[in-house]
MARRO-565108 format. One line per 2 residues: number of its first residue (from 1); their letters; for each residue x, y, z of C-alpha. Coordinates in nm, 3 decimals, m for minus. Layout:
BEGIN
NUM> a> X Y Z | ...
//
This chain:
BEGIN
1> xx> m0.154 2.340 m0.313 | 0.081 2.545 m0.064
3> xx> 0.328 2.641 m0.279 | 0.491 2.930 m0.268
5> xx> 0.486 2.946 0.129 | 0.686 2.595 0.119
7> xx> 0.883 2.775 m0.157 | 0.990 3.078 0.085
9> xx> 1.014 2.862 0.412 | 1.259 2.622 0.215
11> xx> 1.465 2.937 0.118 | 1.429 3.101 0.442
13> xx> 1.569 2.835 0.624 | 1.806 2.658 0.383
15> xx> 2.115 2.845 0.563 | 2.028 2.691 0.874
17> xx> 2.083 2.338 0.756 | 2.442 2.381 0.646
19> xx> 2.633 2.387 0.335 | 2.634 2.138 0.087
21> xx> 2.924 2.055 m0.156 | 2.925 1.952 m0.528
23> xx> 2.810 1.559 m0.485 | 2.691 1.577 m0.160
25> xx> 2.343 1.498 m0.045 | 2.110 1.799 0.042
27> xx> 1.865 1.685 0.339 | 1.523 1.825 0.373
29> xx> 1.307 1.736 0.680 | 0.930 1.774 0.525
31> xx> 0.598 1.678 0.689 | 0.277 1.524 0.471
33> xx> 0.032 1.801 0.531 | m0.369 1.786 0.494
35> xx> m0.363 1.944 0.156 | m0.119 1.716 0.005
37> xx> m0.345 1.397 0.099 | m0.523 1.245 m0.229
39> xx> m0.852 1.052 m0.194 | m0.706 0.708 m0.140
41> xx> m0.541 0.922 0.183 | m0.152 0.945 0.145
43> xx> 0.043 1.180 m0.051 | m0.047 1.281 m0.394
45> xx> 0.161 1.162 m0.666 | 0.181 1.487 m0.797
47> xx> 0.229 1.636 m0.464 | 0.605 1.445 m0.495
49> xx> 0.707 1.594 m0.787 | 0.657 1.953 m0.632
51> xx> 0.817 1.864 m0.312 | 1.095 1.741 m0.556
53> xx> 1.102 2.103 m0.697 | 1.175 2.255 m0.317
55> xx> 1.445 1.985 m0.311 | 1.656 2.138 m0.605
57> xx> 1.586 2.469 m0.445 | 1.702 2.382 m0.135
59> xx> 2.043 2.217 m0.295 | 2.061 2.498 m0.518
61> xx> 2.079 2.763 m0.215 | 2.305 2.524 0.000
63> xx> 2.566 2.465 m0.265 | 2.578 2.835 m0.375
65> xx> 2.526 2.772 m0.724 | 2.155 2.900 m0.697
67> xx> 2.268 3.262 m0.592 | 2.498 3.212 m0.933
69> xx> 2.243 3.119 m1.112 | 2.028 3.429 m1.027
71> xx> 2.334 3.653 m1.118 | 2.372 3.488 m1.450
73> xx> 2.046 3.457 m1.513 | 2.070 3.065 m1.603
75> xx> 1.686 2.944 m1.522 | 1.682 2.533 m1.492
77> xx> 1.415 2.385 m1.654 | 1.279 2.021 m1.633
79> xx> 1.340 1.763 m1.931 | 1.228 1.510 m1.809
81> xx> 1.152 1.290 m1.507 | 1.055 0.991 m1.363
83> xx> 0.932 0.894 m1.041 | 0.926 0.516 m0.867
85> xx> 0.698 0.467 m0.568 | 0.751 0.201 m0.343
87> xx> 0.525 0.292 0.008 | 0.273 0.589 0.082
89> xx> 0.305 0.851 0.288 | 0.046 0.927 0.501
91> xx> m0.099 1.252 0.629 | 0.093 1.427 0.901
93> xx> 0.372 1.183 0.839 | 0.743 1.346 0.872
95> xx> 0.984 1.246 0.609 | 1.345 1.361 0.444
97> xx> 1.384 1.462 0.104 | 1.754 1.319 m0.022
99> xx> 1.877 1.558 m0.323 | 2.218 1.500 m0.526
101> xx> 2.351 1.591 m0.824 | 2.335 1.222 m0.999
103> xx> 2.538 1.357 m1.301 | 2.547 1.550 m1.645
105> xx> 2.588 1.461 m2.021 | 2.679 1.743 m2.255
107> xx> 2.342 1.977 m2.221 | 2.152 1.852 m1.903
109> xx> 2.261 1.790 m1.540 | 2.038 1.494 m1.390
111> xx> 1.927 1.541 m1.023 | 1.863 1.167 m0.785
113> xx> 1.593 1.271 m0.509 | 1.473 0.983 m0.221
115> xx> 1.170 0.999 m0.017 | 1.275 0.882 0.288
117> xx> 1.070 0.805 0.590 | 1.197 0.641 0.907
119> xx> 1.528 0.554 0.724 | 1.319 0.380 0.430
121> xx> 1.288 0.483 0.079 | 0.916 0.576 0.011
123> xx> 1.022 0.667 m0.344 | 1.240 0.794 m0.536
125> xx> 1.274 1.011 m0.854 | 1.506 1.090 m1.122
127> xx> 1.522 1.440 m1.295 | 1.698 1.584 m1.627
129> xx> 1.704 1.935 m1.649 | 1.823 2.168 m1.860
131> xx> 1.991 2.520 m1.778 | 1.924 2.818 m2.030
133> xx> 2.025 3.160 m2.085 | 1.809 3.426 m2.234
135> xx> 1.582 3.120 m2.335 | 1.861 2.939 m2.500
137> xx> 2.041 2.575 m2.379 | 2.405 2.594 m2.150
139> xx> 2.606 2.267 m2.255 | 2.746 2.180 m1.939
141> xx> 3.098 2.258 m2.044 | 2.974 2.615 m2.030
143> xx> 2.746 2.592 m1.717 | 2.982 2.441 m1.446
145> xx> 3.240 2.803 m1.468 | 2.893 3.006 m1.516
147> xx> 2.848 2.882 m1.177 | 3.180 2.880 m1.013
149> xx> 3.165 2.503 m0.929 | 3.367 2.237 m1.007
151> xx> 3.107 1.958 m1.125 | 3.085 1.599 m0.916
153> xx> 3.183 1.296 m1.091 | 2.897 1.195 m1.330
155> xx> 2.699 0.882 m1.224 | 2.406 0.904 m1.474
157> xx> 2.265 0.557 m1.452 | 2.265 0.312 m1.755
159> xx> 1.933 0.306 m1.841 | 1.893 0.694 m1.838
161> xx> 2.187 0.761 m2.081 | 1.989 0.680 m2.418
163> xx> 1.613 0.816 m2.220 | 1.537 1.047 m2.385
165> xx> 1.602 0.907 m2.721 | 1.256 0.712 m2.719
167> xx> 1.051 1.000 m2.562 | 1.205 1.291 m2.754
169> xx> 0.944 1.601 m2.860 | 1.012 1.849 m3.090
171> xx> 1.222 2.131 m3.026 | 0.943 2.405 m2.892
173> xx> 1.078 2.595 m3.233 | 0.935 2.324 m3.470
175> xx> 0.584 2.235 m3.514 | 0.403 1.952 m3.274
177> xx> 0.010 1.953 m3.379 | m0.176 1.683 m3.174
179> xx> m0.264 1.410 m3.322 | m0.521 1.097 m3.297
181> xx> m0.353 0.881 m3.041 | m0.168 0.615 m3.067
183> xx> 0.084 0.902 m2.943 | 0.410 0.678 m2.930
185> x> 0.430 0.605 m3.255
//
C-alpha cells in the first residue's frame, strides 16, 4: 500500500483546494491506482478505509483545526466505523472523496465520508473518533476551544447514537483475554 506518499501529496496540496469551514464538505479528487485493486479487480475494501484516513487529513488541514491539533498535541483516534458499499471502483477510475463533520456527542466527534464517482455514491462510511491528550480522552466541550473552532450543528444519525452500546470493548486499562468464540456474547 502507498501510504505515506498519498499521505504527503494530500498535505502538500490541501492549500490548493481552498478552505473549508466548520460543516462544510471537504472534496478530494482521488484516482483507483494498480495497487489498490483486490483480486475480484476493483478497489479493496480495506483500501477505502485508508483513503477515508487522507480524507480527515485533508479536512483537518483545510479547516485549520489540524495545525491546532498539532500545537496541542490532541491525536484523533478511530472508535469505531462502518462502511456501506453500494458499486466498485475500478482500477484507474477517478473519484471524489466527500468529508464532513456529521456531528459530536460528549467524547467523540463522528466524521460522514462519500465515495463518489461520476456524481454517484460508490459508498459511503461513517467514523467515530475520539481526540486525546497525553493519551487521555477530550469531551468535546473541551476540544472545540482546544481548537479554536466553533463546532457545526450535530447531525449524528439515529441509529449511531446508542452504536456503540452493543459493540463496546473494554477500556484498553482493563483486562480483555480472548476467548472461545461466540465473541458477541
Amino acid at each position: 500500500m502507498n501510504r505515506v506518499p498519498r499521505i504527503l501529496w494530500t498535505v502538500a496540496t490541501a492549500r490548493r483546494r481552498g478552505p473549508v469551514a466548520p460543516g462544510e464538505v471537504a472534496v478530494l479528487p482521488l484516482r483507483v491506482l494498480p495497487n489498490d485493486i483486490d483480486f475480484a479487480w476493483h478497489m479493496n475494501n480495506g483500501v477505502y478505509f485508508t483513503m477515508a484516513d487522507l480524507g480527515r487529513i485533508d479536512l483537518a488541514i483545510r479547516s485549520g483545526w489540524g495545525l491546532a491539533q498539532v500545537r496541542r498535541r490532541v491525536a484523533p483516534v478511530v472508535m469505531q466505523e462502518t462502511m456501506t458499499f453500494r458499486s466498485s471502483l475500478q482500477p484507474l477510475q477517478a473519484y471524489e472523496l466527500h468529508t464532513v463533520i456529521a456531528g459530536w456527542d460528549r467524547v467523540s466527534v463522528f466524521f460522514e465520508q462519500r465515495f463518489v464517482a461520476d456524481g454517484q455514491v460508490s459508498a459511503q462510511t461513517l467514523v467515530r473518533m475520539r481526540f486525546l491528550q497525553r493519551g487521555k480522552g477530550v469531551d468535546t466541550d473541551r476540544l472545540w476551544p482546544m481548537l479554536g473552532m466553533t463546532p457545526p450543528p450535530s447531525h449524528v444519525p439515529e441509529w449511531a447514537k446508542g452504536w456503540g452500546d452493543g459493540t463496546r470493548l473494554p477500556s484498553p486499562r482493563e483486562d480483555a483475554p480472548a476467548g472461545p468464540p461466540p465473541f458477541w456474547g
